[in-house]
C-alpha positions as CSV (number, residue, x, y, z in Angstrom):
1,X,77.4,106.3,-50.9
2,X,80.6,105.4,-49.3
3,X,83.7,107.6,-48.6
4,X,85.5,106.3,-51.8
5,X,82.8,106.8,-53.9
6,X,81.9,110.7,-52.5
7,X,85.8,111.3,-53.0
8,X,85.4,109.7,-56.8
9,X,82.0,111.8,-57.5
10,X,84.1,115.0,-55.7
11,X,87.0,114.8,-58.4
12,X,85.0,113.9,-61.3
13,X,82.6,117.6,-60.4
14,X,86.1,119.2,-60.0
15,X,87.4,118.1,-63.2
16,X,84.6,118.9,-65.1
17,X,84.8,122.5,-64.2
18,X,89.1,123.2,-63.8
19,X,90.5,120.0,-65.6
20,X,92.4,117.0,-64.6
21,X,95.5,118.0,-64.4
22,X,94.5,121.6,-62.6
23,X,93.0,119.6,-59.7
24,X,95.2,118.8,-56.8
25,X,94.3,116.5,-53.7
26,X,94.1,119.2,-51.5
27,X,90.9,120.8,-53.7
28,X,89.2,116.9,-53.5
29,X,90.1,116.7,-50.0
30,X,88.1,119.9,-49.5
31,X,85.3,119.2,-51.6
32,X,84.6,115.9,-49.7
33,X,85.1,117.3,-46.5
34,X,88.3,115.5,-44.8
35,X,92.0,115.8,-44.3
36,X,94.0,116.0,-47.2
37,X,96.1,112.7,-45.3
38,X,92.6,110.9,-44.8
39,X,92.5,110.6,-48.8
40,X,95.9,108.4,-48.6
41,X,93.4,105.9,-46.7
42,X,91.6,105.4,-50.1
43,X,93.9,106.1,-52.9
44,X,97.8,105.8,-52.7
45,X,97.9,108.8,-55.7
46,X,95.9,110.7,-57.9
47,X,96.5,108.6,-61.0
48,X,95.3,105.6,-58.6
49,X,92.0,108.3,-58.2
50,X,91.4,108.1,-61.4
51,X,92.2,105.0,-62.6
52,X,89.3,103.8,-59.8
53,X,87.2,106.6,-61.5
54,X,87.1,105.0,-64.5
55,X,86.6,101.5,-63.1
56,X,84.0,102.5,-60.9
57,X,81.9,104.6,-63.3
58,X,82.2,101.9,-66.0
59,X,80.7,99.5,-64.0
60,X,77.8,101.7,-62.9
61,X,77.2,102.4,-66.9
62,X,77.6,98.7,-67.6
63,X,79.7,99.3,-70.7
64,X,79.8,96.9,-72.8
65,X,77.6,94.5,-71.5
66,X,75.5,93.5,-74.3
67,X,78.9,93.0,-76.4
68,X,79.6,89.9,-74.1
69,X,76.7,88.9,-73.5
70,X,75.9,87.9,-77.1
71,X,79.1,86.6,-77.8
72,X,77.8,82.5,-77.2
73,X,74.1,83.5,-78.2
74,X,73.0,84.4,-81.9
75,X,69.6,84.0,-82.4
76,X,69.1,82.1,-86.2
77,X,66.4,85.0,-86.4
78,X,67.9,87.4,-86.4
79,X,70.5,89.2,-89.5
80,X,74.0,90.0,-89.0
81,X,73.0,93.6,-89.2
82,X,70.3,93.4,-86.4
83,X,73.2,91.7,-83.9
84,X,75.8,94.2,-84.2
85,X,73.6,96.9,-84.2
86,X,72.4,95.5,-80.7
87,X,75.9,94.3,-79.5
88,X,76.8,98.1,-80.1
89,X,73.8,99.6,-78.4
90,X,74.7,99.3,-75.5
91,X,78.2,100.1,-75.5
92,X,77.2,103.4,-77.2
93,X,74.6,103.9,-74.2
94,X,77.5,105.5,-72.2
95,X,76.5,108.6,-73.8
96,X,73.1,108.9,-72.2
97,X,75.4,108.6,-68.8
98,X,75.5,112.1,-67.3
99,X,78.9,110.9,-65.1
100,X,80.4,109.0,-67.7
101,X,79.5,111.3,-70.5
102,X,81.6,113.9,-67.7
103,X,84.6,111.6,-67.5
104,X,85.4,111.0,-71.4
105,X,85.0,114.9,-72.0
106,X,87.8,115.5,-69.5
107,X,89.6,112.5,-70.8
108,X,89.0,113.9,-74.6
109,X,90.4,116.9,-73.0
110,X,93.5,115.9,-71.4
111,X,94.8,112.8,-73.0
112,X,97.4,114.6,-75.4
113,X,98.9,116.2,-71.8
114,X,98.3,113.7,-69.5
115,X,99.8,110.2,-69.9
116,X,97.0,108.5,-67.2
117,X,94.3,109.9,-69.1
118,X,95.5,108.4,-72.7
119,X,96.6,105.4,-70.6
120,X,92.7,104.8,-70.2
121,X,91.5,105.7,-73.7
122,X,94.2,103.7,-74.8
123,X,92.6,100.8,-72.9
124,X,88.9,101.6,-73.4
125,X,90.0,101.3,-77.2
126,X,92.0,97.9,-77.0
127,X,88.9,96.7,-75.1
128,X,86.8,97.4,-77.8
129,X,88.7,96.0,-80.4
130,X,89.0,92.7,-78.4
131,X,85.7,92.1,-77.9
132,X,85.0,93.2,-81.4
133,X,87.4,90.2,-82.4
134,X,85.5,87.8,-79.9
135,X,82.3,88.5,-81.6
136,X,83.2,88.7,-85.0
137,X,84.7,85.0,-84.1
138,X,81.5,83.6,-82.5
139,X,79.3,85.1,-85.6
140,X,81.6,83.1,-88.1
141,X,81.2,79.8,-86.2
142,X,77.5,80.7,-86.1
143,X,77.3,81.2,-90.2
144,X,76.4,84.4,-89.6
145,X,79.7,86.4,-91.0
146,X,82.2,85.2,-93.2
147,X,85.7,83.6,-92.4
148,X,87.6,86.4,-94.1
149,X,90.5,88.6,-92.6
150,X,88.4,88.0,-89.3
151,X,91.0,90.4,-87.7
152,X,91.2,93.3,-89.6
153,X,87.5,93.5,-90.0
154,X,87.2,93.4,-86.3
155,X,89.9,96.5,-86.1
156,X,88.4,98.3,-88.9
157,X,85.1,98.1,-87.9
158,X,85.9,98.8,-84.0
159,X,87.9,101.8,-85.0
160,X,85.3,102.9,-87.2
161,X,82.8,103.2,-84.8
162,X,85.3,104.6,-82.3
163,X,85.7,107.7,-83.9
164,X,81.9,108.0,-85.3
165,X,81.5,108.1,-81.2
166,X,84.4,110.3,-81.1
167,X,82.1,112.6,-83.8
168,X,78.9,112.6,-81.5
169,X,81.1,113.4,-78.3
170,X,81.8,116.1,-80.3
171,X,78.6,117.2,-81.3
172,X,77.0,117.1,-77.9
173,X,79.8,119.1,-76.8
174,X,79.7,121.7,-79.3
175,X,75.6,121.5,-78.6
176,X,74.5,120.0,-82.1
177,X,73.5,117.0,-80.6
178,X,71.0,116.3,-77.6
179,X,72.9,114.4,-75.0
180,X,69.5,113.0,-73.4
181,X,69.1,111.3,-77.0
182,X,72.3,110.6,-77.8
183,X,71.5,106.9,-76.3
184,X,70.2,106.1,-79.9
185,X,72.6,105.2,-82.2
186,X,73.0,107.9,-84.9
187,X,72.3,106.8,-88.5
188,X,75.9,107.4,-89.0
189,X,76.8,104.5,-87.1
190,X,73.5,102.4,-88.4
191,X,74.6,102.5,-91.9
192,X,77.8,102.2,-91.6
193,X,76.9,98.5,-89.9
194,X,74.6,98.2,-93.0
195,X,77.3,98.7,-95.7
196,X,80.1,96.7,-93.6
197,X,77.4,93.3,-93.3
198,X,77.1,93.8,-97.1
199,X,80.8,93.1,-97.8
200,X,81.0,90.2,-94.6
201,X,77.7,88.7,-94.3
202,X,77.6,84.8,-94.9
């Protein structure tokens, strides 16, 4: 592990226990071990910190990845149903993540207060919609969904499932849901796919 990422790791402990905004750089300084100065060698600002916090940890939960990945492949096998409920597996897989499941809670927390935090769910939710979009495109060239208000299916479907995650975030915080299984999608989420292919399946 190098410096930036034990400084990364240091803030995201921190956070979890006092809150974003309650951390200063002189806490994360001392949790890592330097010079409060030496962190200006690695991030020009906090909101830089955690900007690079989110970009780091979203690459080591490989967000999203399946989303892309299927966006040129559709197997003729396989049903509408069975490809989104795959392309949204793993996106939904963050959950099972111990650090990322850490990050959203403060960012859930502290996005009415703190502008960089709503900055990145604002983003994380754009970047869902746009890759709903690319996929809903690809699986009506493919015959596979039909070329109908491709766009506003994409947003109400992406939005739809953003805030059935939103509901199990909530539920493993309030301790109704197990987050060591919340890597499954809940049947929530699986029927709501089910209904939405009946209304735009070719």
């Amino acid at each position: 592990m190098n410096r930036r990422e034990e400084i990364i790791y240091a803030t995201l402990e921190l956070a979890s226990e006092y809150g974003l905004k309650s951390v200063s750089l002189s806490q994360i300084a001392d949790k890592v071990g330097i010079r409060k100065p030496s962190l200006y060698n690695h991030f020009k600002s906090k909101e830089e910190l955690v900007k690079s916090m989110y970009t780091f940890l979203r690459e080591k939960a490989k967000l999203g990845s399946s989303t892309t990945s299927q966006a040129d492949t559709f197997p003729e096998d396989k049903s509408l149903a069975q490809i989104l409920v795959e392309s949204i597996s793993t996106y939904f897989s963050f959950l099972s993540d111990e650090n990322m499941m850490k990050f959203f809670k403060v960012l859930y927390s502290e996005r009415s207060i703190s502008p960089v935090a709503a900055q990145i769910m604002l983003d994380e939710t754009d970047r869902m919609i746009s890759l709903t979009k690319n996929l809903f495109y690809g699986l009506v060239v493919h015959g596979k969904m039909k070329n109908e208000n491709v766009d506003t299916a994409a947003l109400s479907y992406a939005m739809t499932v953003h805030s059935l995650v939103d509901r199990q975030m909530d539920m493993i915080t309030a301790g109704q849901s197990d987050v060591h299984m919340a890597a499954e999608l809940p049947k929530e989420i699986i029927e709501y796919i089910q209904w939405f292919c009946k209304q735009m399946e070719a």
